[in-house]
LODREN-616629 format. One record per residue (C-alpha): x, y, z. Coordinates in steps of 0.25 Angstrom, whole numbers, padded with zeros to 4 digits, always signed. Example, Ala and Ser with C-alpha at 12.3 -4.5 7.8 and 13.67 -1.06 7.14 Angstrom:
# residues 2
+0049-0018+0031 +0055-0004+0029 
# end
This chain:
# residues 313
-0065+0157-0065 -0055+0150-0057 -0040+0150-0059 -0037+0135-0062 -0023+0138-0065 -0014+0126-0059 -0002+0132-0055 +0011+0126-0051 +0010+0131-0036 -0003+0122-0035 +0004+0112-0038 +0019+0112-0033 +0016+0116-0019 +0029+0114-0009 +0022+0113+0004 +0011+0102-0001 +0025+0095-0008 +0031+0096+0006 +0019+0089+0012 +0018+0080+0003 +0032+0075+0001 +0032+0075+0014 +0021+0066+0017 +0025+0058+0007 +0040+0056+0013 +0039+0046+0024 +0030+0036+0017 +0042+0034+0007 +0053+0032+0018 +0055+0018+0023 +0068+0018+0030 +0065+0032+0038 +0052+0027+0047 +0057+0023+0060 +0067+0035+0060 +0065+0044+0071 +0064+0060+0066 +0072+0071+0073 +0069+0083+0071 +0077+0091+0080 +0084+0098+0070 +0073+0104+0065 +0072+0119+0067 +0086+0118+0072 +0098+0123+0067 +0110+0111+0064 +0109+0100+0056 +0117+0090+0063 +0112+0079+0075 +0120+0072+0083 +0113+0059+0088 +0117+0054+0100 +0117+0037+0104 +0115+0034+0119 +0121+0021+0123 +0113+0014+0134 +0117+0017+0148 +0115+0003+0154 +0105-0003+0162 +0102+0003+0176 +0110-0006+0187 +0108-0010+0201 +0112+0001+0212 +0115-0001+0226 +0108+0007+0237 +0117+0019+0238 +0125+0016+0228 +0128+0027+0217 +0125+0022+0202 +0136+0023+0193 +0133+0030+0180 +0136+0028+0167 +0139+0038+0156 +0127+0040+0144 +0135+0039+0132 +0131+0042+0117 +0136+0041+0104 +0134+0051+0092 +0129+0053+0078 +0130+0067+0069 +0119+0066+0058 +0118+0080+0050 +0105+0083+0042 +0106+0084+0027 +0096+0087+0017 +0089+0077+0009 +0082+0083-0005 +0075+0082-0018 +0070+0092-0027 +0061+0089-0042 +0060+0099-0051 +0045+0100-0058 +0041+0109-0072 +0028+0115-0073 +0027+0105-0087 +0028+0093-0078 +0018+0098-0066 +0008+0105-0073 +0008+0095-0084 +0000+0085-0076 +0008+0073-0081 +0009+0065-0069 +0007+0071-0056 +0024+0077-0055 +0019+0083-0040 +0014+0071-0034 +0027+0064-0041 +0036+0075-0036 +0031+0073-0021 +0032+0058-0022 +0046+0060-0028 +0051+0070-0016 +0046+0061-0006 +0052+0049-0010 +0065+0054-0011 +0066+0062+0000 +0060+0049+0007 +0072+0039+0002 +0083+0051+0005 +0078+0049+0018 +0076+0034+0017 +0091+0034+0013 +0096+0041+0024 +0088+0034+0034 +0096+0022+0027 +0108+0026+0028 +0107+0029+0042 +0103+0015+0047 +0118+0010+0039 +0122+0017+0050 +0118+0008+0062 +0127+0002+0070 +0123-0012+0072 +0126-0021+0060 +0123-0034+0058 +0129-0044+0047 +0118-0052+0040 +0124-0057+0027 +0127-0070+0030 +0113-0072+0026 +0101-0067+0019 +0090-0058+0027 +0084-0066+0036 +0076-0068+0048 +0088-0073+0056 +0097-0062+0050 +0088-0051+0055 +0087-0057+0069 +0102-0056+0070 +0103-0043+0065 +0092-0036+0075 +0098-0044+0086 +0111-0034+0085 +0102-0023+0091 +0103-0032+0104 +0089-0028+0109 +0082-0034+0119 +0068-0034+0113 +0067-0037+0096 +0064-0022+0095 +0054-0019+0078 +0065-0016+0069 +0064-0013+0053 +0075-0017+0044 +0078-0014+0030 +0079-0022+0019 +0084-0023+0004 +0071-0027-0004 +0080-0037-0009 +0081-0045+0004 +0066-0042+0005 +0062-0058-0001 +0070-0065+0007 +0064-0059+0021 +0050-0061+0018 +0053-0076+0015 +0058-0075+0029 +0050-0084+0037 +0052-0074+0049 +0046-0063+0040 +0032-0057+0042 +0029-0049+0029 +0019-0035+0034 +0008-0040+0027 +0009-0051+0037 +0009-0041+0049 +0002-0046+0060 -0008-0037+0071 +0001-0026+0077 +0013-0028+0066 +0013-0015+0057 +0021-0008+0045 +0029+0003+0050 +0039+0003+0041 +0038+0010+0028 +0040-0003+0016 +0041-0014+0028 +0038-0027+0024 +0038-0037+0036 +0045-0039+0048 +0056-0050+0053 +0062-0051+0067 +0054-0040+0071 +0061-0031+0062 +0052-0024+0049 +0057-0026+0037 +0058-0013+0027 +0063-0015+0011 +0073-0005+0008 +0080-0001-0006 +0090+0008+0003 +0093-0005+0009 +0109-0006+0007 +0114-0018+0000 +0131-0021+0001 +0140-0031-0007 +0151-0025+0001 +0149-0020+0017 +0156-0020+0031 +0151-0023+0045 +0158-0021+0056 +0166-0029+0066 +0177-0030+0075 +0193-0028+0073 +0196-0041+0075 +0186-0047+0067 +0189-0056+0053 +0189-0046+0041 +0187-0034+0050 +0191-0022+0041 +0194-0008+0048 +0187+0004+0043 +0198+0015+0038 +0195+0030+0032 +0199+0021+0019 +0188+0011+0019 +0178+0017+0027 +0168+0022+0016 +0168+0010+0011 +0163+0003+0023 +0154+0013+0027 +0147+0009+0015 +0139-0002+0022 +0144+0002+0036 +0142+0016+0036 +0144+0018+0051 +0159+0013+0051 +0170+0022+0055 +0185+0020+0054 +0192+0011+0064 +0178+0002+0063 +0181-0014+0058 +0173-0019+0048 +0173-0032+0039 +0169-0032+0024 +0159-0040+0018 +0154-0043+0002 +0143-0051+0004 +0130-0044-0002 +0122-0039+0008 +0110-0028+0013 +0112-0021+0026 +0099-0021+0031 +0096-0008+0042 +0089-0014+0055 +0083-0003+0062 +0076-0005+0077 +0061+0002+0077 +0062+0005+0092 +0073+0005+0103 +0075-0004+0115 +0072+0005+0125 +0083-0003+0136 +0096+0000+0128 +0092+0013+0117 +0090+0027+0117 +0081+0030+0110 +0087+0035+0096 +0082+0028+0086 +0088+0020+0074 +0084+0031+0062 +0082+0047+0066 +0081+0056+0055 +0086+0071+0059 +0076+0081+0053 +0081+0095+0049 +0070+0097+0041 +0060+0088+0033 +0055+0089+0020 +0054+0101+0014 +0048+0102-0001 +0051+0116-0009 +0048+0120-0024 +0057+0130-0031 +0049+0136-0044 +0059+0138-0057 +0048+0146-0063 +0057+0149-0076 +0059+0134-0079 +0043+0131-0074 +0047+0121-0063 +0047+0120-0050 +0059+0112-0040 +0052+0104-0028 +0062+0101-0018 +0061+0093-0006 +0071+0094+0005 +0073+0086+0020 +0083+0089+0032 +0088+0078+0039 +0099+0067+0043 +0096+0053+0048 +0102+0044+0059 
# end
């Protein structure tokens, strides 16, 4: 007679876990898509990258016959990101797996992933608060015409596809937009890409997000001279970077209360003429998800952990 005998190992296995988390990972990410992965680090010893930003050299200019070009010098400016470790761990009794009340494996996987999928979210956030360009909308509710000034700040020649992130709550006012086309309106050749998108204006994809940030107190930045312009000290620098997380002492800034959502724009593709190509989002991979069970055969129960290696930028 065959041993029928379920056993724990059959069902707590790490590497199916793994595979499976892992699979179920970038289904649950919506603000990670379009980020580029690096996995230089990989393999490598360090944890620390330094990304370079090349600033365009100019466009080629007209030379005379026997005349010597002049050069120019390639400049660049730098970023330090250093990896860190995201992680989440659940703790599972044989009662509760072997009891066959609910399905606690399939709930523990789907658990794992979607908080190792928001951690990642989150940072991917964060990241984008750090851009440069900042434009200041709140004179008026999110709008066609807002959004339009807005990408116009890019400065692009061509109208490059962008995706841009919204609070839900701002979500009603855009699909009454005229301008709005809702995605189950999509016409031949107009595709989803985005993970939750739900419509596109001014050729820029519309993604609902919870991680969205919503201020009743935030700072933009101007020029010394300008009305209310406020200088950033050691004293009140962690308050500003609150909502402008690039800011540095020395930088001027004007303080506003009105109630408002800043609202990441983020460029799909680069204009070739002017760019490097660095994208707007790279995630730095040390190394991906890694799942691990630890038996505490005393207590009966077994620790399933889930670990990633990375930084974003």
């Amino acid at each position: 007679m065959s041993n029928l005998t379920t056993k724990l190992e059959d069902l707590i296995n790490p590497e199916v876990m793994a595979d499976m988390i892992s699979a179920k990972i970038p289904n649950k990410i919506v603000v990670a898509p379009f980020a580029k992965v690096d996995e230089t680090l990989v393999g490598q010893p360090g944890d620390t990258v330094t990304i370079p930003q090349y600033s365009y050299i100019g466009d080629a200019v007209d030379v005379a016959e026997g005349v010597a070009a002049e050069t120019v010098k390639l400049t660049a400016s730098t970023t330090q990101v250093t990896v860190k470790k995201a992680m989440k761990a659940v703790e599972l009794t044989d009662e509760a797996v072997l009891s066959g009340y609910g399905n606690p494996i399939g709930e523990t996987n789907m658990q794992i992933a979607k908080a190792m999928a928001a951690k990642v979210d989150n940072d991917c956030m964060d990241a984008l608060y750090n851009a440069q360009l900042f434009y200041d909308g709140s004179s008026s509710q999110i709008s066609y015409s807002g959004i339009v000034d807005a990408i116009d700040i890019f400065d692009e020649e061509v109208n490059t596809e962008k995706v841009m992130f919204v609070s839900p709550k701002q979500v009603t006012r855009l699909r009454k937009d005229s301008d709005f086309t809702s995605a189950d309106k999509y016409g031949v050749g107009m595709n989803v890409i985005m993970t939750g998108e739900i419509g596109r204006i001014a050729n820029t994809r519309i993604v609902p997000s919870r991680k969205v940030k919503e201020f009743s107190e935030w700072y933009s930045p101007c020029e010394s001279g300008a009305s209310g312009a406020i200088e950033v000290t050691s004293s009140n620098l962690a308050t500003v970077q609150l909502s402008l997380p690039n800011a540095k002492v020395g930088d001027y800034v004007t303080k506003s209360t009105t109630k408002v959502y800043f609202n990441p724009i983020v460029k799909l593709q680069n204009d070739n003429e002017t760019e490097d190509d660095a994208p707007a989002l790279t995630i730095y991979l040390k190394r991906d998800t890694n799942v691990e069970t630890s038996r505490v055969s005393l207590a009966r129960k077994t620790d399933i952990s889930a670990d990633k290696h990375y930084a974003t930028a």
